[in-house]
C-alpha positions in Angstrom: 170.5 91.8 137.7 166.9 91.8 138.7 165.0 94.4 136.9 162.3 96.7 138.8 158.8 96.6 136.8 156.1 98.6 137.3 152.6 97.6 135.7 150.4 100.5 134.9 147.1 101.0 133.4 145.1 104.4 133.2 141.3 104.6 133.0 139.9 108.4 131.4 136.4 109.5 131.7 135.6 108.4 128.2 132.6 109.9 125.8 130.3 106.9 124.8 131.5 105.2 122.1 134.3 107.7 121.6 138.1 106.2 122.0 140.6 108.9 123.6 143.1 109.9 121.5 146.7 109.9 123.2 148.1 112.8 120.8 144.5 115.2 121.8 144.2 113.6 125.4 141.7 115.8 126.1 139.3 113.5 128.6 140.6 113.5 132.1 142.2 110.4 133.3 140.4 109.5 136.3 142.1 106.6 138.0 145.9 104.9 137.4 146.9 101.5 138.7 150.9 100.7 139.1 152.1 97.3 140.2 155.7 97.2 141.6 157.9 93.9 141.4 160.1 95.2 144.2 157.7 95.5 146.9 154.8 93.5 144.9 152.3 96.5 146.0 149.4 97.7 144.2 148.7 101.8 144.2 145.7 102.8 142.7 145.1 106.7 142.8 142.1 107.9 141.7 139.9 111.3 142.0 136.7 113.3 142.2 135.9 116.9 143.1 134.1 115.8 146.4 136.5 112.9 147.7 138.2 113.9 150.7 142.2 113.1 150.6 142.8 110.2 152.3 144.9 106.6 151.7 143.2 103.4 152.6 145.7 100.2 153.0 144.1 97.0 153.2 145.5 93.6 155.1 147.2 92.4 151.9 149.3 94.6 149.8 147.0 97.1 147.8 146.9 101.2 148.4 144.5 103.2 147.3 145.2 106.9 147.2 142.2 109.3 147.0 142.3 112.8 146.1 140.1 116.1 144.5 142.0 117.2 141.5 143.3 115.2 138.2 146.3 117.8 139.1 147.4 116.2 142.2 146.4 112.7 141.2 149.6 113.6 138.3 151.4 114.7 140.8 151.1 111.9 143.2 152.0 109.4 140.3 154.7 111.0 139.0 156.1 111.6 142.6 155.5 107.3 143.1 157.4 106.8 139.7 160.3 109.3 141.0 160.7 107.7 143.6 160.3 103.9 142.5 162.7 105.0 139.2 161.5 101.2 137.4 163.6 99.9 134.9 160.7 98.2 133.1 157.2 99.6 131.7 154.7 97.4 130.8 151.1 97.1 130.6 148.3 96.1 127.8 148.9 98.4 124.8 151.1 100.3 127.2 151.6 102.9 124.7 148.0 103.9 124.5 148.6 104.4 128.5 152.0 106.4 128.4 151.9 108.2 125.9 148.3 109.6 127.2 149.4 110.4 130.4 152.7 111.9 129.4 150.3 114.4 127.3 147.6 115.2 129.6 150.1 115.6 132.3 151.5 118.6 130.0 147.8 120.0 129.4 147.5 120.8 132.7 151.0 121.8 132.9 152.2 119.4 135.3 155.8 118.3 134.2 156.2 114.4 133.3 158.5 111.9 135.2 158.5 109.9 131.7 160.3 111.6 129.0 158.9 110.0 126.1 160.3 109.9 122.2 160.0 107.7 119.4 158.2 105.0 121.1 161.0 105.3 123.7 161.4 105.9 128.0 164.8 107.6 129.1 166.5 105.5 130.8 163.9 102.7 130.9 162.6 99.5 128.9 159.2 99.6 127.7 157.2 96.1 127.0 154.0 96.5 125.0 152.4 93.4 126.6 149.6 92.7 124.3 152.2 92.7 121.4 154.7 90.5 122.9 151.1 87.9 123.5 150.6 88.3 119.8 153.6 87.4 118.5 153.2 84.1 120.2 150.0 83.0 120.9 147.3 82.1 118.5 143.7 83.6 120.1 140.5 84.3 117.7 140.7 88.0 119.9 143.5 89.9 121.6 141.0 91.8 123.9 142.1 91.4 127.4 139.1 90.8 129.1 139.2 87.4 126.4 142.9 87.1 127.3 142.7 86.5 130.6 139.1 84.4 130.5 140.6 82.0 128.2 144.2 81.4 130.3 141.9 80.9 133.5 142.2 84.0 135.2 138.6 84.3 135.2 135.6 86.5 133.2 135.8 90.4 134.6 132.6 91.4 136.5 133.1 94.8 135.1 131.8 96.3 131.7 134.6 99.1 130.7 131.5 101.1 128.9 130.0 101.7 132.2 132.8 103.4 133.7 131.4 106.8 133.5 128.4 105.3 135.8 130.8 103.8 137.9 132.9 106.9 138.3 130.4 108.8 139.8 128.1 105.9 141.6 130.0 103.0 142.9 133.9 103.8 143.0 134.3 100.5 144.2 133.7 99.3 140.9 135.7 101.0 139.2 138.9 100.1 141.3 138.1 96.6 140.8 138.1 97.2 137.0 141.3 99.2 137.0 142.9 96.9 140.0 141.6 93.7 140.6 140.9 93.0 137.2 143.0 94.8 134.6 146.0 95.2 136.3 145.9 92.1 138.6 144.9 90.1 135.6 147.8 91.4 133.9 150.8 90.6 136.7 148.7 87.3 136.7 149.3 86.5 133.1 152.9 87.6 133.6 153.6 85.6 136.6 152.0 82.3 134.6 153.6 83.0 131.0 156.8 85.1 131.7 156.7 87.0 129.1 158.2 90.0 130.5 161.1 87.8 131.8 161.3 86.6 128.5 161.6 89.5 126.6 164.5 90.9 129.2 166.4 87.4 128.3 166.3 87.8 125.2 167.3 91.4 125.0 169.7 91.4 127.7 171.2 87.8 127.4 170.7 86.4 123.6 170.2 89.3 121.2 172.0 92.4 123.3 170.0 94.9 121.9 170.9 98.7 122.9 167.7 100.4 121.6 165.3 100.2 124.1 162.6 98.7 121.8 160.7 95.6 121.3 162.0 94.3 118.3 163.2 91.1 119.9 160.3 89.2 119.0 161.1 89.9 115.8 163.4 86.6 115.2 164.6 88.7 111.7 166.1 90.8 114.2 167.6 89.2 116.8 169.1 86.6 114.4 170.9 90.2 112.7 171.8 91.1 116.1 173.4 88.1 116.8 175.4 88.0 114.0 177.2 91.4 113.9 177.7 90.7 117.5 179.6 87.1 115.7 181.5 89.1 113.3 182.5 91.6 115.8 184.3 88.8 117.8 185.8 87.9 114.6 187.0 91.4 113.4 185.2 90.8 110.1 182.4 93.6 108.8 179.3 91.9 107.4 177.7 93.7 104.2 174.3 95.8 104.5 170.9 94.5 104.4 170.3 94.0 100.5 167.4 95.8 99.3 166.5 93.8 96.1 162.9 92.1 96.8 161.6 88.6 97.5 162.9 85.6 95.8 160.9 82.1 96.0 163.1 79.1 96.5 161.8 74.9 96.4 160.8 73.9 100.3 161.0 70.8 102.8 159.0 67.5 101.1 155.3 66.5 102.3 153.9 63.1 101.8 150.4 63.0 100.9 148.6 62.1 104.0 146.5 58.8 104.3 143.3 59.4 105.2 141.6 57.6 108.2 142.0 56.7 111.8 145.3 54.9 112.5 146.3 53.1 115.8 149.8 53.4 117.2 151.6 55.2 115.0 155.2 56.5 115.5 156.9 60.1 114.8 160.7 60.2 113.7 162.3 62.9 113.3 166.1 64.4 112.7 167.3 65.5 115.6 168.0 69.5 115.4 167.5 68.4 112.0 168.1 72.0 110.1 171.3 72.2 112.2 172.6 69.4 111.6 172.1 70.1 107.9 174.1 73.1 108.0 176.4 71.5 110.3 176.8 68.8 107.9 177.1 71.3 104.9 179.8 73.2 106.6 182.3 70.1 107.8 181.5 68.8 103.7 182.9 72.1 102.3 185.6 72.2 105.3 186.7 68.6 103.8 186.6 69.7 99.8 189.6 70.4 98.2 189.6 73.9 95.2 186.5 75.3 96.1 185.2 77.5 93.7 184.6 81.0 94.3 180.6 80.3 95.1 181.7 77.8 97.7 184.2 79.9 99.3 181.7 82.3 100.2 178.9 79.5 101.0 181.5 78.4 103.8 181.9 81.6 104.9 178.2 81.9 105.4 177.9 78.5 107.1 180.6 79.2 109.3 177.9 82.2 110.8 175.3 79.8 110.7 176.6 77.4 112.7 178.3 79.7 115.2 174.1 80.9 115.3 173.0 77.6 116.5 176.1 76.9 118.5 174.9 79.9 120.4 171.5 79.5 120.3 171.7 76.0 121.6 173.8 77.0 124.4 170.9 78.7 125.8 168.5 76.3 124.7 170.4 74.0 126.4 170.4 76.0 129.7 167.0 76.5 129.6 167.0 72.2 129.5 169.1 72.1 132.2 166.8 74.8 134.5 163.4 72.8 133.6 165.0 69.0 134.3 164.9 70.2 138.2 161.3 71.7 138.5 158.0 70.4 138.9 156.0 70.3 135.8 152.7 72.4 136.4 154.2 74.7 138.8 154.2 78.8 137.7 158.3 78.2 137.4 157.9 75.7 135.3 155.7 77.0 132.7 157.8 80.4 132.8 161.3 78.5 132.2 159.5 76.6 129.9 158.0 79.3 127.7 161.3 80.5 127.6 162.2 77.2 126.1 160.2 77.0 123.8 160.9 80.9 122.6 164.6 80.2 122.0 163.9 76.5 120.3 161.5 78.6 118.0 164.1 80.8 117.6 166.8 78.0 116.4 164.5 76.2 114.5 163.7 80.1 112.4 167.8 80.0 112.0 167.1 77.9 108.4 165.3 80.4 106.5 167.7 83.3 107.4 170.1 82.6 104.6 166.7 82.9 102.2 165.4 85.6 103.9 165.5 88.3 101.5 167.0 91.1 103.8 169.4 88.9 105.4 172.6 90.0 105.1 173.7 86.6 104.3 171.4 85.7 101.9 172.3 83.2 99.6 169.2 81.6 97.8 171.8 78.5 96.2 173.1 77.8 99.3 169.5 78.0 100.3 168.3 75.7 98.3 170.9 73.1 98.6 169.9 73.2 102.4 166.2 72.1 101.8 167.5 70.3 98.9 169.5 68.1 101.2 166.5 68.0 104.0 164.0 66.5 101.2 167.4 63.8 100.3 167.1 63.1 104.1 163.6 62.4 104.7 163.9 60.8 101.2 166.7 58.4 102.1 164.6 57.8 105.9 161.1 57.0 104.0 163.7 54.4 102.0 164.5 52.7 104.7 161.8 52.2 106.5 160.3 50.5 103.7 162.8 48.6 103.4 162.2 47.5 106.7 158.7 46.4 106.0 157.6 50.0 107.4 155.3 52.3 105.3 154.8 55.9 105.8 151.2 57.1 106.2 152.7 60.9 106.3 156.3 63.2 106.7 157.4 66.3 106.1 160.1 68.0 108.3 158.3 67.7 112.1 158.7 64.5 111.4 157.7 60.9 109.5 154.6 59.4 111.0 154.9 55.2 111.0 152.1 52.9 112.2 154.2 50.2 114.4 153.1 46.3 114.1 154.4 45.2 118.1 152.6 45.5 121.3 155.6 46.8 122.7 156.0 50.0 121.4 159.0 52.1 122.7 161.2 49.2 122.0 160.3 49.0 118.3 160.3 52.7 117.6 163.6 52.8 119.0 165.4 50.3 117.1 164.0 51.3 114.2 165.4 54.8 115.1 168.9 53.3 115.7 168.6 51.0 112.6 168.1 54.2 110.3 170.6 56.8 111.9 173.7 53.8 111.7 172.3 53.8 107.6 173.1 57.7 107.3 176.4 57.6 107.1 175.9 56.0 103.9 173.6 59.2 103.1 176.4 61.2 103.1 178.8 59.0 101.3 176.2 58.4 98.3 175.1 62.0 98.3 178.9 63.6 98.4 181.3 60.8 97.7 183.1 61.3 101.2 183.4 58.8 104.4 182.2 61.9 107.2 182.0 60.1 110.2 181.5 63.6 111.9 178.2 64.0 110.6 175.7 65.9 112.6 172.6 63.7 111.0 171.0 61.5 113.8 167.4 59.9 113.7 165.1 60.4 116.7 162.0 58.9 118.5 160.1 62.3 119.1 156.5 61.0 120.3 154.0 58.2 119.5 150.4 58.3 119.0 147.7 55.7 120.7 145.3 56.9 117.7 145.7 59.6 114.8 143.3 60.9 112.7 144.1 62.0 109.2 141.7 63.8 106.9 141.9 64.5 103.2 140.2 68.0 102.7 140.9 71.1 100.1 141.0 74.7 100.3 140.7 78.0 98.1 143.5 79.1 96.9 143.4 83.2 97.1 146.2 83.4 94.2 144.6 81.1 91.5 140.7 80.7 92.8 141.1 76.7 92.4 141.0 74.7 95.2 144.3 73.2 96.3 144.8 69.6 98.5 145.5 70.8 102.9 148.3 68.4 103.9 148.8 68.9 107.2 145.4 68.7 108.6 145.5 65.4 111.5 144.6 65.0 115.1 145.5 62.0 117.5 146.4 61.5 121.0 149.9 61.1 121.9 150.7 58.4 124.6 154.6 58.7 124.8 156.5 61.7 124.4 160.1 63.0 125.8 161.5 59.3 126.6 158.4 58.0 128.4 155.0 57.0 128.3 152.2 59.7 129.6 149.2 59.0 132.4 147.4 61.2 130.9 147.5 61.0 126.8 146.8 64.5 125.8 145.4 65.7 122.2 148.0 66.9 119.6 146.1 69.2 116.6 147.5 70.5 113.3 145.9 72.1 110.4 142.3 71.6 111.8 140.1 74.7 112.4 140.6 74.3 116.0 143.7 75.7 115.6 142.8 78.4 113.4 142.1 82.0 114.6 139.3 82.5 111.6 136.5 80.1 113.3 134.0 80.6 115.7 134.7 79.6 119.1 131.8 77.0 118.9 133.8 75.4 115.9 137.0 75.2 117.6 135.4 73.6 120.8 133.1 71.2 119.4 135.9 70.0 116.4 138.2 69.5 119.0 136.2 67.5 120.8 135.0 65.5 118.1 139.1 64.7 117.2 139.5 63.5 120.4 136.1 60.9 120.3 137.2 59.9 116.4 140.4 58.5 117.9 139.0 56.8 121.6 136.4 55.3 118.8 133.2 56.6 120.6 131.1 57.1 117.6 128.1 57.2 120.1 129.4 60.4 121.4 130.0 62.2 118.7 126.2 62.3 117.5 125.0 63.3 120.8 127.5 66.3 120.8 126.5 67.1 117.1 123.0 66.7 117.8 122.7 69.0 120.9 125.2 71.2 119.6 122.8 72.0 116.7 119.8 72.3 118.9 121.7 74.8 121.8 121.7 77.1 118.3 118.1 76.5 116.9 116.8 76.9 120.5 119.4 80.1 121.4 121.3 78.6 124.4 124.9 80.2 122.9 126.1 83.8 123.5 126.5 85.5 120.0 129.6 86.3 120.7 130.2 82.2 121.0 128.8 81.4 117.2 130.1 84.6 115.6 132.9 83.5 113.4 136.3 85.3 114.2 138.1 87.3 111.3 140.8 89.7 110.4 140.7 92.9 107.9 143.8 91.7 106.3 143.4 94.6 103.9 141.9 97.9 102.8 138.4 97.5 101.7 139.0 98.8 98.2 142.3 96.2 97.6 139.5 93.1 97.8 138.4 92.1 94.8 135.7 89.7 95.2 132.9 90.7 97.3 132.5 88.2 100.3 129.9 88.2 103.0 132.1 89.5 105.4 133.0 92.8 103.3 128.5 93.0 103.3 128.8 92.7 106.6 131.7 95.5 107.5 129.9 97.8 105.0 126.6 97.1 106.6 127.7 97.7 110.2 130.0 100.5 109.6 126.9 102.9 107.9 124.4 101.9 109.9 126.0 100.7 113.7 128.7 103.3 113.5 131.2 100.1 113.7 134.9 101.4 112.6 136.4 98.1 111.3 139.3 99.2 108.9 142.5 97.6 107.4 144.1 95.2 110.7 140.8 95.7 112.5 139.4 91.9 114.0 136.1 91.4 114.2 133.7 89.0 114.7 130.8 87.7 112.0 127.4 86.6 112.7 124.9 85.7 109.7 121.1 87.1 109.7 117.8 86.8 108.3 117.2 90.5 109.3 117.8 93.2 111.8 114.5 94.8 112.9 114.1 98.7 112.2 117.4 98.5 110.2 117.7 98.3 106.3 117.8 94.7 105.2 121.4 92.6 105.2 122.4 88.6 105.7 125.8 89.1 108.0 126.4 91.4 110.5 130.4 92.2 111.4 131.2 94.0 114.9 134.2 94.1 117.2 132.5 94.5 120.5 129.2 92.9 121.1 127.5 95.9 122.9 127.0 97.7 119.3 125.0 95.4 118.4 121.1 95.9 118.3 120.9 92.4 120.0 116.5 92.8 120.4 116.2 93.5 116.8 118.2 90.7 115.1 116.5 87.4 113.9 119.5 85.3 113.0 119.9 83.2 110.2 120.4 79.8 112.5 120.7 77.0 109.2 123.4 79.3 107.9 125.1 79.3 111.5 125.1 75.6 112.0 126.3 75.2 108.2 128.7 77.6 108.3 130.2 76.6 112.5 129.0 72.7 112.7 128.7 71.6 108.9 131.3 72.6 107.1 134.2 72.1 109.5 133.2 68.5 110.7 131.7 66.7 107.8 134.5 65.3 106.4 135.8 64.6 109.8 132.9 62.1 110.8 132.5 60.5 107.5 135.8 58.6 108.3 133.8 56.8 111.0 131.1 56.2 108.6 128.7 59.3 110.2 126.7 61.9 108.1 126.1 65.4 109.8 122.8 64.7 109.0 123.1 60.8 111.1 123.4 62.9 113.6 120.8 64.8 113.5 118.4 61.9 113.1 118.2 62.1 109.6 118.5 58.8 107.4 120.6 58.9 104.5 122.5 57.1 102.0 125.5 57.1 103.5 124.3 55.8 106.6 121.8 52.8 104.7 125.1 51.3 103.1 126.6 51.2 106.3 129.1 54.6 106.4 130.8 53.6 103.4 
């Protein structure tokens, strides 16, 4: 079944600086935007007292409706929506959108197509597209107009504060704000990600929800979902959620990382390893004689477990099967493969479920025997690698990262990888007592790096205030990945503020970069970027938006208890810039010497850049480059024997003894 989506967005006659509320809807909503999948039309209807009725159709497929009333422009959308009866709503923050409408249609006592209750459309789905995005992608802001800039849809033309201005002086503008860019954007980003096709797979085809909500990316909830659909198959009732609270339980093994740049290193991992633990868990108790009472209901469990990832694998599989015939690059691609990923994401979440604590078969023995029995594995792989001459430089459970000694790589990496699985076996006789030649435990070649960079670094610890070890912090470019070498090796990032939401965009650009010269050995490089990196602030070449530091209000103000620079900062700006940053509010951070005219502060916080006083503030540029170039890419460098200040033409110790 091909479901009929419809795209909207609504733009009101906003006060400045005031948000509409959807519950008082009480600014007129001047101009509405609906994309249709069916006939892949835009309608834009839009109004003013002195416009003339009239529809103008250009060449392609956009309509623009004009009329003289927000009455008839109700009217007219409603009548479209009748008419089109879509089975899918979405839009960015849709809700904001529907729920408005729904409620100043009913003001003006013009009766609503949507019938609207509980975050629910009869007899339609409804996709909130900005939090589907969230839930899996990592961006340092959710605003659209940043959205769609960073995934290459291009920077709007538009500023939504001036739509008052264009409203009643250039109309044209304001359809390209509400069309061209907003909504077109939108059915853009849809078109490249899937997302919408995603969710209705997931609903429709793995997770079978009947509330018409958008809980399946939730993976707590479609896991639930999937098993009482299970246990309804197998005429058993599966007990309620419990309601007791979190309970901690031991995790997967790291290795300590060793810092430094390595050459050619190798990543191993278990293949589906978390299901093939529970897979071989469940054929071990399936093979015990007397089990006690415990282990009866630990099968039981397991059987649901794996009848999970059978069933999740089926589609995963699928999805395999669909992306093996298309081009990689295309729009399809990308789509089916998003969907891939989704559903992997989804199997790999399958292992925590029996400790999740409102699981309702949670069972913190069985799981900790599972991790138990995953740090055995990497354990018994580390073993015998070095017993093959072969010493880890890092693992943990994506994988054991080994530095090869041959020129020929693949061949090496794969014997190794045949060498080890033929050993497990063994594993499981040692580590249970029985021969299980059915065991699901297999050692894979998953991708190999031309260069990796590992770097030794700490962090505060919120809980205790000390500072704790990072061990997942490395960079390198892989060379060989999915059975074959690459022509175009391509940088793979974890743990590095690159990655991170809470750093400036500077940061993230200029680490990145860096990672990538630290492993092609260009040291050269490095300083120059360093160097004019630091000058483009000092001589105010960036956007503030650009330096500003990116964070989250992960609480309420009064729950901090340390005062940081950023709380200065949201205190400052919300008493004297009339900035509302509360509890979940993200917002951006920019440190001063002073703001002109303004009582005196050192850091300014803001979520949109036009509240800012821009003429009046002198920023604190040393603190900036500390705080965006410093800090995040000292350590980095030193493992190439550079100082931040090297780079800056500075001489120093570190650099007189040679780097070391």
């Amino acid at each position: 079944m091909e479901f009929r989506k419809c795209y909207i967005d609504a733009e009101m006659l906003q006060l400045p600086g005031v948000m509409p509320l959807p519950k008082i809807a009480d600014r007129p909503v001047i101009c509405v935007t609906i994309y249709d999948s069916y006939s892949k039309k835009y309608i834009t209807i839009l109004w003013r007292k002195d416009f003339k009725p009239h529809i103008e159709k250009d060449a392609s497929n956009k309509i623009v409706i004009y009329t003289n009333s927000e009455e008839s422009l109700f009217k007219i959308l409603w009548s479209i929506l009748s008419k089109m009866s879509p089975d899918f709503y979405t839009g960015y923050n849709i809700w904001f959108d529907i729920e408005y409408l729904v409620n100043r249609s009913l003001k003006l006592k013009i009766p609503s197509f949507l019938e609207v209750k509980d975050k629910h459309v009869k007899g339609a789905l409804v996709l909130d597209f900005k939090k589907a995005y969230q839930k899996i992608y990592t961006q340092t802001s959710y605003d659209l107009n940043h959205i769609l800039e960073v995934e290459g849809f291009g920077a709007k033309q538009t500023d939504v504060n001036q739509i008052p201005y264009y409203y009643e002086h250039d109309i044209k503008k304001l359809i390209r704000h509400n069309r061209d860019e907003d909504t077109e954007g939108l059915v853009w980003l849809d078109e490249k990600l899937g997302l919408t096709d995603l969710y209705l797979m997931l609903k429709s085809e793995v997770a079978g929800f009947n509330d018409l909500n958008d809980n399946v990316f939730q993976f707590s909830q479609i896991l639930d979902q999937i098993l009482l659909r299970l246990a309804k198959e197998e005429n058993e009732v599966m007990p309620s959620k419990p309601k007791e609270g979190y309970k901690s339980y031991s995790g997967a093994i790291v290795l300590e990382p060793k810092p430094g740049v390595h050459k050619n290193v190798a990543v191993f991992d278990q293949e589906k390893f978390y299901p093939s633990i529970y897979k071989t868990q469940y054929i071990i108790l399936c093979n015990k004689q007397n089990l006690t009472p415990e282990e009866k209901n630990m099968k039981q469990i397991l059987k649901y477990v794996v009848k999970i990832y059978d069933y999740l694998l089926k589609y995963r599989e699928m999805k395999e099967k669909q992306i093996s015939k298309l081009t990689p690059g295309t729009r399809e691609y990308v789509r089916i493969e998003n969907q891939r990923q989704r559903i992997k994401d989804l199997t790999n979440s399958v292992y925590g479920f029996v400790g999740y604590h409102k699981s309702r078969i949670r069972n913190y023995t069985l799981a900790e025997s599972i991790t138990s029995m995953g740090r055995k594995i990497i354990q018994w792989d580390i073993k015998q690698f070095q017993l093959r001459g072969y010493e880890p430089i890092y693992g943990d459970t994506d994988g054991i990262f080994i530095p090869l000694k041959t020129e020929d790589l693949e061949k090496e990496a794969l014997k190794l990888a045949k060498e080890i699985s033929a050993t497990l076996s063994d594993f499981v006789k040692q580590e249970f007592g029985m021969n299980i030649s059915s065991h699901k435990l297999k050692l894979n070649l998953d991708k190999i790096f031309s260069s990796i960079v590992f770097v030794e670094d700490t962090k505060l610890d919120a809980k205790t205030g000390k500072r704790k070890k990072i061990k997942k912090r490395y960079g390198g470019m892989v060379c060989f990945k999915d059975g074959r070498f690459l022509e175009k090796p391509y940088l793979y990032i974890r743990g590095f503020e690159f990655v991170r939401r809470d750093q400036s965009e500077l940061t993230k650009q200029v680490q990145g970069k860096v990672i990538e010269l630290i492993n092609k050995g260009d040291v050269d490089s490095i300083k120059k970027l360093i160097f004019e990196s630091v000058n483009a602030i000092r001589n105010d070449k960036y956007d503030i938006d650009f330096i500003a530091i990116n964070r989250t209000m992960q609480k309420r103000f009064e729950d901090y208890k340390v005062e940081t620079d950023f709380l200065r900062g949201i205190e400052w700006a919300n008493k004297y810039l009339k900035v509302n940053i509360t509890q979940g509010s993200m917002f951006k951070q920019i440190f001063v010497k002073k703001v002109i005219g303004y009582p005196h502060t050192d850091v300014i916080c803001y979520t949109d850049k036009q509240q800012l006083p821009i003429k009046n503030i002198v920023l604190d540029k040393e603190k900036i480059i500390d705080r965006t170039l410093r800090s995040p890419l000292e350590k980095l460098i030193r493992l190439v024997g550079l100082s931040f200040d090297d780079c800056l033409g500075k001489k120093t110790l570190l650099s007189a003894y040679g780097g070391k």
